[in-house]
VOFI-353655 format. One record per residue (C-alpha): residue in three letters; x negated, y negated, z negated. Coordinates in steps of 0.02 Angstrom, whole numbers, padded with zeros to 5 digits, always signed. Layout:
# residues N
ALAXYZ...
//
This chain:
# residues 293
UNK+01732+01470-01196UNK+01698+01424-01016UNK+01713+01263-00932UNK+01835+01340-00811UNK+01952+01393-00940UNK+01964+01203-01016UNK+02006+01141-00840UNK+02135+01263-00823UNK+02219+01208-01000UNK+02207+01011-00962UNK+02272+01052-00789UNK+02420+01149-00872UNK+02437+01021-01024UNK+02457+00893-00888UNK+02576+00979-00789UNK+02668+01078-00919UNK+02706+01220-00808UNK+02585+01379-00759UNK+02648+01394-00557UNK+02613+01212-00541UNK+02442+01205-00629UNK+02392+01389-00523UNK+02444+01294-00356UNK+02342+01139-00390UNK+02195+01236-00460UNK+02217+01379-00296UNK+02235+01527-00451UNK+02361+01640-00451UNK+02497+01607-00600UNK+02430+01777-00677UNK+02251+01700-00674UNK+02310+01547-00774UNK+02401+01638-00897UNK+02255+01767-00926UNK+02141+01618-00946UNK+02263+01539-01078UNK+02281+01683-01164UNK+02123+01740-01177UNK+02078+01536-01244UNK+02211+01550-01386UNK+02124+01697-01456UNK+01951+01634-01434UNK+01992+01490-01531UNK+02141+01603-01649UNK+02264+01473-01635UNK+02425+01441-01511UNK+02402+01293-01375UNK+02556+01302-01301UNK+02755+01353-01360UNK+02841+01452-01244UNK+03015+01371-01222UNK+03108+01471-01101UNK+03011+01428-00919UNK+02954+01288-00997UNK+02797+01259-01113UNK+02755+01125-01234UNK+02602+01099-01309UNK+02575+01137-01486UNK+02484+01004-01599UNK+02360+01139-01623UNK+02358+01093-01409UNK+02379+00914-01430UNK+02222+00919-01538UNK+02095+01014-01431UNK+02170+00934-01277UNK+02089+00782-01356UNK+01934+00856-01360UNK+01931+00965-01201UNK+01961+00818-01098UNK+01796+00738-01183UNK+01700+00892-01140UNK+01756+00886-00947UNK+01720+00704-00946UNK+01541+00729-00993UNK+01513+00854-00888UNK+01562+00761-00750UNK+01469+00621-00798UNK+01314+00716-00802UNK+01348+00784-00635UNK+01367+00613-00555UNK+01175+00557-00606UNK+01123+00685-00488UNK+01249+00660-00346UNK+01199+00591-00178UNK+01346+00491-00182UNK+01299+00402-00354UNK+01175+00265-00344UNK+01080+00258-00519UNK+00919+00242-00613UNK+00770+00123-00585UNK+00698+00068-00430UNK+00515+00008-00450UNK+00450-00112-00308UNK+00292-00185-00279UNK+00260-00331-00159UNK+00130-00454-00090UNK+00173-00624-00164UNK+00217-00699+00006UNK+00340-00564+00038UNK+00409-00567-00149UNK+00443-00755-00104UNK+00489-00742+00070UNK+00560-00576+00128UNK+00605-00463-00035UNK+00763-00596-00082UNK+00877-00564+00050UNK+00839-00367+00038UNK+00880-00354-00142UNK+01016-00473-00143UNK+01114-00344-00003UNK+01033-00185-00104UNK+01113-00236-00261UNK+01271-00289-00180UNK+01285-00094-00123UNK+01203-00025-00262UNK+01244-00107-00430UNK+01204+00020-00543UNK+01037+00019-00497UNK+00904-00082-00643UNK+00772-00144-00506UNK+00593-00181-00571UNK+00481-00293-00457UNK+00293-00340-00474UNK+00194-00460-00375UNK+00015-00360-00344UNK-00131-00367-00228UNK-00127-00243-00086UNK-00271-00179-00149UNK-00206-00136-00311UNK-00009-00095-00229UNK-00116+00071-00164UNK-00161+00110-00338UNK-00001+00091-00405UNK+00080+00209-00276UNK-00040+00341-00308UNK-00024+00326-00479UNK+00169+00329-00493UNK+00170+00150-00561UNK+00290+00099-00418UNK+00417+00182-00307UNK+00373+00106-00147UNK+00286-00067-00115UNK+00284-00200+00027UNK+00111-00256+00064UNK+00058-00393+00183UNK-00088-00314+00290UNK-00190-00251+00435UNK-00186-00074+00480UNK-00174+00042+00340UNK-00289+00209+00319UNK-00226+00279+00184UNK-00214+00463+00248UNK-00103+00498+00073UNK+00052+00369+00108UNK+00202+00348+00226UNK+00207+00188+00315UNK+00312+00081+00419UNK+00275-00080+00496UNK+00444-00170+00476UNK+00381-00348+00552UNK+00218-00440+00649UNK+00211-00594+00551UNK+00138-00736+00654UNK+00005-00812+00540UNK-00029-01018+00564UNK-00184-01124+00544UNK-00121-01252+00440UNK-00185-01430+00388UNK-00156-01592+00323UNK-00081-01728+00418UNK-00233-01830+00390UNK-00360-01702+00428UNK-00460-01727+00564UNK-00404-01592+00665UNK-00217-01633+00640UNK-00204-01741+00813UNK-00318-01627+00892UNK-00208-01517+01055UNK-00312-01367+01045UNK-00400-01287+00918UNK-00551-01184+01002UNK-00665-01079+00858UNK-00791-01179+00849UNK-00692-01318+00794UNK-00670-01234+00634UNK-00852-01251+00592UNK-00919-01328+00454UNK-00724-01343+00373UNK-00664-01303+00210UNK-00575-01135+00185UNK-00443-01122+00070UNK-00404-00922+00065UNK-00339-00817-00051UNK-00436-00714-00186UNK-00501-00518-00160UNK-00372-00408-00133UNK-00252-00496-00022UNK-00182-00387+00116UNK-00237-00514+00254UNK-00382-00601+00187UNK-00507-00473+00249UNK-00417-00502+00448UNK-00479-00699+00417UNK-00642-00675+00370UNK-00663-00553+00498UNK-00597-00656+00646UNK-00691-00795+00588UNK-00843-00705+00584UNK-00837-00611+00770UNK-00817-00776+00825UNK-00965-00855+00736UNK-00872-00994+00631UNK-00947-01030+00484UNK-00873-01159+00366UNK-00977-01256+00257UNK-00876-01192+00104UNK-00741-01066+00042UNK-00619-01103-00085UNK-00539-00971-00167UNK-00369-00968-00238UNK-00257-00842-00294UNK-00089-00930-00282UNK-00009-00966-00128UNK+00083-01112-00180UNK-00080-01184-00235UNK-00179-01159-00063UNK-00035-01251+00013UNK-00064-01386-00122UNK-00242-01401-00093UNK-00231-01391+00093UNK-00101-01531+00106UNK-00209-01645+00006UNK-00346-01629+00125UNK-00455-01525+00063UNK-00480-01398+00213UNK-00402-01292+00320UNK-00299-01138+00272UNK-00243-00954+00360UNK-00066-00911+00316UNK+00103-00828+00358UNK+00207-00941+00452UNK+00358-00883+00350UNK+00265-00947+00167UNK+00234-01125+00273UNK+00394-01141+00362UNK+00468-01291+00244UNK+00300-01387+00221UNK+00269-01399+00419UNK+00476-01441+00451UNK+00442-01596+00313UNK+00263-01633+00390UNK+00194-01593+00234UNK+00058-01485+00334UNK+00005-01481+00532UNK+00008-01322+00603UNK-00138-01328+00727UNK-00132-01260+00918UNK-00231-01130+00903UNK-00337-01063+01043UNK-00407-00915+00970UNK-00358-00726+00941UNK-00222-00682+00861UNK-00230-00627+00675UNK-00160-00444+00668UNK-00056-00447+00510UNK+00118-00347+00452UNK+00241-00304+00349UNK+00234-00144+00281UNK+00327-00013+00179UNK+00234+00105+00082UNK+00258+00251-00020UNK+00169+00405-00052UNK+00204+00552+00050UNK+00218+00673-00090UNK+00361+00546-00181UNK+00521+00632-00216UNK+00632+00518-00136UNK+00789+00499-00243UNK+00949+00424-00173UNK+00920+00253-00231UNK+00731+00242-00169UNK+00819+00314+00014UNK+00923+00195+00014UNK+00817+00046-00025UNK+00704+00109+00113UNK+00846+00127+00236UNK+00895-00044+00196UNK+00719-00125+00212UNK+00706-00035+00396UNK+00871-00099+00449UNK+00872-00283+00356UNK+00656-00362+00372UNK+00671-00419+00549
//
């Protein structure tokens, strides 16, 4: 029993009439019968009465009709996970915490608009350990907040240059303050984020080249909580504009005028070069290109 041969007898059973079933199926008439014939004795019963031109299905044909039209169904069904067309399966992301927050919402929100039948898994990491996972298959692709990336093993596109503000409280010393020149950093508080953060290594090394030393570090590993901290005084902080945008528009924080270099940080999509890119990863990353501006 082929699969052709129960899609020629659910085509006929439908249309009840061999020249219209060969037409729609492009067989010749003699091909359909054949194929009929050649079912009935397979399976040693009759499927259809012969009635003059007509046919009818037997209930011997009403029964496997029930049953062939399953089998098709299936098969079509199984086809479809694997078509281009068909957006399925899981779609693992990993993402820096500010972008999680800040950027990923308005990506996934469009992605599964497009793309419902897609279960999407997302997991806050360090960009430190977002490498790791890549190599390691844990995620599909990950958006890391970062520097320049040598990581001779991955694909990478920068999607954004995210402008990165010196923030403070409105009651810090510096708040009033027009410009902000290096040194004037000196002997500050530091509020940064813990080992492992994409951009924390760019901050420590801008502050060093330009010989700024604070007279502490304070380590965090939430962002909400630096803001926290650095509103109440306690220092200065380093961040993305984007995670800060609501605190400076209330005046919760100060961002200060600053005089110095710029702090090279990006968004960036990652995967690994050897990752079989199925339709719904391809389209995720198509999306992310077109939609993190």
């Amino acid at each position: 029993m082929e699969l052709r041969q129960l899609q020629i007898f659910c085509t006929a059973a439908r249309t009840l009439n061999f020249t219209k079933a060969a037409v729609e199926l492009g067989y010749t008439q003699s091909n359909i019968t054949s194929q009929i014939r050649n079912l009935e004795e397979e399976l040693d019963v009759k499927l259809f009465d012969r009635l003059g031109r007509g046919i009818q299905l037997t209930s011997e044909g009403k029964r496997f009709l029930v049953n062939a039209e399953n089998i098709l169904a299936q098969c079509n069904r199984a086809k479809e996970e694997f078509s281009p067309e068909i957006y399925r399966g899981t779609l693992n992301i990993g993402a820096a915490e500010t972008l999680c927050v800040y950027r990923l919402p308005r990506l996934l929100l469009e992605y599964r608009e497009k793309y419902p039948l897609v279960e999407i898994r997302v997991q806050t990491e360090s960009c430190t350990r977002l490498f790791e996972l890549i190599r390691s298959n844990g995620v599909d692709v990950a958006l890391a907040l970062t520097g320049q990336i040598h990581q001779t093993d991955m694909l990478i596109d920068i999607l954004h240059q995210e402008a990165m503000a010196i923030v403070v409280s409105p009651l810090h010393r510096l708040a009033d303050k027009k410009n902000i020149e290096p040194f004037d950093l000196s002997g500050e508080c530091l509020i940064i984020t813990s080992e492992g953060c994409g951009y924390r290594p760019i901050i420590l090394s801008v502050l060093h080249n330009y010989q700024i030393t604070p007279n502490t570090i304070m380590q965090l590993t939430s962002i909400g909580a630096i803001k926290e901290c650095t509103a109440c005084g306690l220092g200065f902080a380093v961040l993305p504009r984007i995670a800060v945008t609501d605190e400076l528009e209330r005046g919760k924080l100060i961002e200060l005028n600053w005089s110095g270099p710029r702090f090279d940080v990006k968004t960036q999509l990652i995967y690994h070069q050897d990752k079989w890119i199925s339709p719904a990863i391809r389209a995720f990353l198509t999306l992310a290109r077109r939609l993190v501006e």
